[in-house]
C-alpha positions in Angstrom: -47.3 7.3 42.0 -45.3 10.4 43.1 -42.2 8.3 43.0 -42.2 5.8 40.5 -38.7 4.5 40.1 -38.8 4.0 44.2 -39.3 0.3 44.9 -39.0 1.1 48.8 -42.4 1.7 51.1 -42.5 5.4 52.6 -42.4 4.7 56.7 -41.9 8.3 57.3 -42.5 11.7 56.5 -39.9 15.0 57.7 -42.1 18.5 58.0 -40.9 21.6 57.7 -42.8 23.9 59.8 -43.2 27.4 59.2 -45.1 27.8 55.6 -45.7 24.2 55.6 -47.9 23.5 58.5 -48.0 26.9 60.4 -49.5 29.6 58.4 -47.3 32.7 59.0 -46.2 33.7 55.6 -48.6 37.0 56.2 -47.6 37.5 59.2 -43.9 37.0 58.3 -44.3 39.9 55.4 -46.2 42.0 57.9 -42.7 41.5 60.4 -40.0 42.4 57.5 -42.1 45.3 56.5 -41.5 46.8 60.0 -38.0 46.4 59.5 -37.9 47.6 55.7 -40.3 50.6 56.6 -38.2 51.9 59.5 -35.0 51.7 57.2 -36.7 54.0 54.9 -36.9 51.1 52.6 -39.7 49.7 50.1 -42.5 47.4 51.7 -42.9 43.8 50.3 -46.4 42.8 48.5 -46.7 39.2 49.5 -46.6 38.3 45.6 -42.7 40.6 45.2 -41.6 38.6 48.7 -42.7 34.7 47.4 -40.3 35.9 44.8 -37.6 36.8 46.8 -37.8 34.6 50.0 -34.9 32.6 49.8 -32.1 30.4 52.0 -29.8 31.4 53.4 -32.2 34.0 54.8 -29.4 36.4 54.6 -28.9 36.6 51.1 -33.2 37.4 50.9 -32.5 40.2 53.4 -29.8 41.7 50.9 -31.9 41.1 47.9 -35.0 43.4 49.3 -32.3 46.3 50.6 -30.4 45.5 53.7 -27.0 47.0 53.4 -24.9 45.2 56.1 -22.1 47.4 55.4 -23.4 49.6 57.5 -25.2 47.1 60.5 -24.6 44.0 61.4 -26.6 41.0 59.9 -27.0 39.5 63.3 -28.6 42.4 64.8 -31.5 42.7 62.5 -31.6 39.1 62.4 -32.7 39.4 65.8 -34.4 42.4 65.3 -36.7 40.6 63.1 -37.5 37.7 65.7 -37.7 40.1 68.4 -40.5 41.4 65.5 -41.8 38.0 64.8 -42.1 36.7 68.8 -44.0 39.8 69.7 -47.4 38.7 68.5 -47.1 35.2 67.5 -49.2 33.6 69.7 -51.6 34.9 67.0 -50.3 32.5 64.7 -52.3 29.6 63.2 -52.0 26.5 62.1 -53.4 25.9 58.7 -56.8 25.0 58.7 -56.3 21.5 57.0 -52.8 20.3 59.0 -54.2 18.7 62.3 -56.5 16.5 59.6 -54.1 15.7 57.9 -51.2 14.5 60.8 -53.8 12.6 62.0 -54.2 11.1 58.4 -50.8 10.2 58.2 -50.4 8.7 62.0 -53.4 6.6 60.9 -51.2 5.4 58.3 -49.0 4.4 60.6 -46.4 6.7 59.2 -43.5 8.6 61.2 -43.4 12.1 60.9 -40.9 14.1 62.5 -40.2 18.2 62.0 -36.8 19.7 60.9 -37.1 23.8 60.7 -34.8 27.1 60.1 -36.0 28.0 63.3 -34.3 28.4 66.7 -34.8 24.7 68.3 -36.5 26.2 71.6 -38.9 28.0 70.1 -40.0 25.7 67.7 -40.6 23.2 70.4 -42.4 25.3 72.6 -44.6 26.5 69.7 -45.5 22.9 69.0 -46.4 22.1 72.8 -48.9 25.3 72.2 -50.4 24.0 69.5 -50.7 20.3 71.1 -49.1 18.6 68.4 -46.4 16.8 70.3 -48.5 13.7 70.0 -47.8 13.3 66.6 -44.2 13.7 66.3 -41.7 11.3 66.8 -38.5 13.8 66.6 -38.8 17.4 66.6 -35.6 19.6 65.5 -34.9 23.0 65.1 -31.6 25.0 64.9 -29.2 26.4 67.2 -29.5 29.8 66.3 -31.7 32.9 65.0 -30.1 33.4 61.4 -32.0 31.3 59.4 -29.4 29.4 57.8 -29.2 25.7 56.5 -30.8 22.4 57.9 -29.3 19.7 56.3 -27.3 18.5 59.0 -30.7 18.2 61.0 -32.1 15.8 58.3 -29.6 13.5 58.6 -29.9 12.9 62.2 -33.6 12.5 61.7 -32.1 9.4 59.4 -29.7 7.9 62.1 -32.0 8.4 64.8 -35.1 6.9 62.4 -33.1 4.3 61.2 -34.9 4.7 58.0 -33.1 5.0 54.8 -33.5 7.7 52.4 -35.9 6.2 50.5 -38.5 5.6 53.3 -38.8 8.9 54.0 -40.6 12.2 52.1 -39.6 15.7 52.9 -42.7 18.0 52.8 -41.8 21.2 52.6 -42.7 25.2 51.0 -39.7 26.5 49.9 -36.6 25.0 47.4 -34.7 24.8 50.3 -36.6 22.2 51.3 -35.9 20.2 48.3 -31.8 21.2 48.5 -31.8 20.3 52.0 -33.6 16.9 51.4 -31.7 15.6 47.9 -28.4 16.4 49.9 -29.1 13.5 51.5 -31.3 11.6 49.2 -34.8 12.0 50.0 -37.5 12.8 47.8 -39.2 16.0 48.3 -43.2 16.9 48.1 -43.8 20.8 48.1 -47.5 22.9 49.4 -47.4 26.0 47.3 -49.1 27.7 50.4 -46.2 28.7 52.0 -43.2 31.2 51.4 -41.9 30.5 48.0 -44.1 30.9 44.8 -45.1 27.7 42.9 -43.0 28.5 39.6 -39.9 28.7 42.1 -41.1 24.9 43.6 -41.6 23.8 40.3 -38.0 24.3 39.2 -37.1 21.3 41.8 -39.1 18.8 39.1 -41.1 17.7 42.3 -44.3 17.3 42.9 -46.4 20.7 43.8 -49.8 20.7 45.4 -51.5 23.5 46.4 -52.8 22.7 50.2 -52.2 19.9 52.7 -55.1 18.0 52.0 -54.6 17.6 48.0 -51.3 15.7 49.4 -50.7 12.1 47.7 -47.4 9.6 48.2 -49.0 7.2 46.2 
């Protein structure tokens, strides 16, 4: 089992989205590129950015260059999702996720969606992709900046009623797991997403390369 020393049964599972289900990390390199290319700045490969990527986003944005001595953060925060919004309607799902939602509903499992991005869009990109039917909760922040999620986890607990160890985080970035042992649940990671698997595998959880090689048990 993927968590032995748990005696409780897993009734739910929390998503992140972007990198997790929705494959954008591409698109997403393609974005900051624009940004670090009209700055003068060096591209990222997408091997140099899973390196990188990082939570609070800001501190990722310093890291590959960004001087916001001289510009605000929050302007090219919303530079890049002006960036981002502008074509991503070409996004995708990957191709294994609406297989395996549907294998987890048929467990009769909860799943639910906390992400870094702005709670509007998130929703209205889930409607697009006709997956409301398979959420229970969906939650996104209250901004554009990227910043932390934990807070969003917890009410996914109260409104759940599940306890910590009923519930799996699946996620592609450490964040995920920081967000999730905060508040004691166990983490799962796909290394298909934003963050490199060496970097997942420093959380001591489990790492599996694509949605469908998941396993809870």
């Amino acid at each position: 089992m993927i968590f032995k020393n748990s005696s409780e049964k897993i009734k739910g599972i929390i998503w992140d989205w972007n990198g997790t289900l929705l494959n954008d990390v591409a698109y997403s390199i393609g974005c900051i590129n624009e940004l670090l290319v009209k700055r003068d700045l060096d591209p990222l490969t997408e091997e140099h950015y899973k390196k990188v990527f990082t939570f609070p986003v800001k501190n990722y944005y310093e890291t590959i260059g960004f001087d916001f001595t001289s510009e605000k953060w929050e302007l090219v925060a919303m530079e890049y999702m002006e960036t981002y919004w502008r074509n991503m309607h070409r996004l995708k799902l990957f191709s294994d996720a609406v297989s395996v939602l549907n294998k987890m509903r048929e467990q009769n499992l909860k799943q639910f969606i906390v992400s870094a991005m702005e709670h509007g869009k998130l929703n209205s990109m889930i409607m697009d992709y006709n997956l409301e039917q398979y959420f229970d909760v969906v939650l996104g922040i209250d901004d554009h900046y990227g910043g932390g999620k934990a807070h969003l986890g917890n009410l996914i607990l109260e409104q759940s009623g599940f306890s910590p160890g009923e519930v799996v985080w699946i996620g592609d970035t450490y964040h995920d797991y920081e967000v999730a042992d905060s508040i004691g649940i166990k983490t799962v990671f796909v290394a298909c997403g934003h963050q490199n698997r060496e970097i997942l595998l420093q959380s001591g959880c489990a790492v599996f390369e694509t949605l469908s090689d998941i396993k809870l048990a």
